[in-house]
C-alpha positions in Angstrom: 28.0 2.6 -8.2 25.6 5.7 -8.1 22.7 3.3 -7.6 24.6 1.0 -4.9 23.3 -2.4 -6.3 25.5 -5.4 -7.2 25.3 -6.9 -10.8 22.5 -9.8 -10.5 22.8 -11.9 -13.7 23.4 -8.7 -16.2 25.9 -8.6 -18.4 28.0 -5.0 -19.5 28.3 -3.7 -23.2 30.5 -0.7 -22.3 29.8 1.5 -20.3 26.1 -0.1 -20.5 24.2 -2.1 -18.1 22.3 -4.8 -20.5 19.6 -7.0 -18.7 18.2 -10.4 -19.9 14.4 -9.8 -20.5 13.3 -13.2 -20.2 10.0 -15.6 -20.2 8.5 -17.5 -17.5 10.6 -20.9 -19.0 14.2 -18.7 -19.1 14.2 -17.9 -22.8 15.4 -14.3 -24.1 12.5 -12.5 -26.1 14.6 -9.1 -25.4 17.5 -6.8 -23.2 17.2 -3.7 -21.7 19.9 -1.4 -21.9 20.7 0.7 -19.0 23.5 3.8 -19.8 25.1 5.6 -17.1 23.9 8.8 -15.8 20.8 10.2 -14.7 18.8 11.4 -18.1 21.0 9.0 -20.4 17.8 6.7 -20.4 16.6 2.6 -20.7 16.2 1.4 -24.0 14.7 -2.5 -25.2 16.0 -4.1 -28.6 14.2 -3.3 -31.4 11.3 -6.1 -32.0 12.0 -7.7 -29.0 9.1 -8.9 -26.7 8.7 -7.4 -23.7 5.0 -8.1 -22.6 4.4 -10.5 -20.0 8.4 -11.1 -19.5 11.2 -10.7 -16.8 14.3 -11.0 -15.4 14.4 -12.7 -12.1 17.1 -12.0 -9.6 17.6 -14.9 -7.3 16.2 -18.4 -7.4 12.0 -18.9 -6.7 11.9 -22.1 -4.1 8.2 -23.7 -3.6 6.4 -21.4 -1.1 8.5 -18.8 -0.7 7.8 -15.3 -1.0 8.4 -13.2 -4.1 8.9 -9.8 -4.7 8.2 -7.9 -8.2 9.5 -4.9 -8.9 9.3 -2.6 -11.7 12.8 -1.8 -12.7 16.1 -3.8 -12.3 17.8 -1.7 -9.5 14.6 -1.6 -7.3 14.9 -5.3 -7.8 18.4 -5.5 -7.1 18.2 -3.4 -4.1 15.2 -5.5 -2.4 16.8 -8.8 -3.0 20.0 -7.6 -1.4 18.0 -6.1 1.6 15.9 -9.2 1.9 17.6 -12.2 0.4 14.4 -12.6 -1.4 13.6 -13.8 -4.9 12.9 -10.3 -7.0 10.9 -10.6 -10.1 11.3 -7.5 -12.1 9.1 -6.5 -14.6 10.8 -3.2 -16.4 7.7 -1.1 -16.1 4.1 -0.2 -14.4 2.5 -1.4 -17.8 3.9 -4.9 -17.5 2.8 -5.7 -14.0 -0.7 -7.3 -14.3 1.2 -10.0 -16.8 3.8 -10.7 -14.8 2.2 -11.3 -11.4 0.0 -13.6 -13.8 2.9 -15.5 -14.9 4.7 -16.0 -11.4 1.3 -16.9 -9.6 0.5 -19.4 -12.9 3.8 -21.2 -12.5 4.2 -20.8 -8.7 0.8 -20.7 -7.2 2.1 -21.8 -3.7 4.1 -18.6 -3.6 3.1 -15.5 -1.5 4.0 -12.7 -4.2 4.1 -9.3 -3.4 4.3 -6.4 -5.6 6.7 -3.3 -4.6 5.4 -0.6 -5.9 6.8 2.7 -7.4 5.2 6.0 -5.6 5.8 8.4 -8.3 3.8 10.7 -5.5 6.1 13.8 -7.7 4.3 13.6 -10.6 1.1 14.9 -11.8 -0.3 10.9 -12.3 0.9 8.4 -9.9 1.1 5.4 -12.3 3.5 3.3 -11.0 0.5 3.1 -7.1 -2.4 2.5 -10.3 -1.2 0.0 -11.9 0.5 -1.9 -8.7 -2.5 -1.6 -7.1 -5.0 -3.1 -9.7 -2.4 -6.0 -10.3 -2.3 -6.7 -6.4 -6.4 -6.2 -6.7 -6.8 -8.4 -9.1 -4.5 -11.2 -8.5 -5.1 -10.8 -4.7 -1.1 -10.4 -3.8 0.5 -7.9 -1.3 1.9 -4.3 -1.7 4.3 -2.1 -0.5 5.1 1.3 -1.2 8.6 2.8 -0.5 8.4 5.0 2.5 11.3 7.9 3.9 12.4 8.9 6.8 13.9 11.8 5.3 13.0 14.9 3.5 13.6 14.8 -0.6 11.7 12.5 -3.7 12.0 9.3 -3.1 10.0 7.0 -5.5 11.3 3.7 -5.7 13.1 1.1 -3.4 16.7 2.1 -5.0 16.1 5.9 -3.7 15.3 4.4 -0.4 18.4 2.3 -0.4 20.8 5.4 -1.5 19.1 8.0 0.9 18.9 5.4 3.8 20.9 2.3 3.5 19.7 -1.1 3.1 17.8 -1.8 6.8 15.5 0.9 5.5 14.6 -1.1 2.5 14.4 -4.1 4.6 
């Protein structure tokens, strides 16, 4: 509810938001799960894989555009502003190999990477590494930007402080 996103193949353990961390093929190496509450935190099952892996909210068609995301409410909140296919990838570190994996199975596909701007913190990771994947792999970028004062670092705070047509 605080983040404004509909559930987008997740299941619930509790109170807890657990999402699918999946390969290119479907399979499950691992789940993320997300508890309620600012600071509560995101945790991954112990041994599972998460390198290179996803979870993908809607369904990739030949030649359309995708969107990757780094966390699963960014995703949720582009695919609901957009319709698009979301790819997301769970963090900054996991970017480069899953661009690689979506432009290896779906090389027709315009991809597009939609970047965190941790612009707050001391070291902007989420702009590095978004923007060495989309060097490398030659793929767009976005960045979220705000019409209004406050942090906004990702395309969920843009969605909560501004609605969806922002995000769109």
């Amino acid at each position: 509810e605080r983040k404004q996103i509909d559930a987008h193949g997740v299941k619930f353990d509790g109170d807890k938001v657990v999402v699918p961390v999946r390969d290119i093929d479907g399979k499950v190496w691992s789940a993320q799960s997300i508890r309620p509450g600012e600071d509560e935190g995101k945790t991954f099952e112990k041994g599972g894989r998460r390198s290179g892996n996803m979870h993908v909210i809607g369904d990739i068609k030949p030649g359309a555009d995708v969107l990757v995301s780094e966390g699963y409410a960014t995703g949720a909140s582009l695919h609901q502003a957009t319709g698009k296919p979301v790819v997301v990838a769970f963090d900054s570190r996991n970017l480069d190999a899953v661009v690689d994996s979506v432009k290896s199975r779906h090389p027709t596909n315009p991809v597009h990477i939609m970047a965190d701007n941790d612009k707050h913190s001391q070291q902007n990771v989420g702009v590095e590494k978004a923007t060495a994947a989309a060097a490398k792999h030659q793929v767009g970028i976005a960045f979220p930007e705000s019409k209004t004062p406050g942090k906004v670092s990702d395309f969920n705070d843009l969605h909560v402080r501004e609605g969806l047509p922002a995000v769109k």
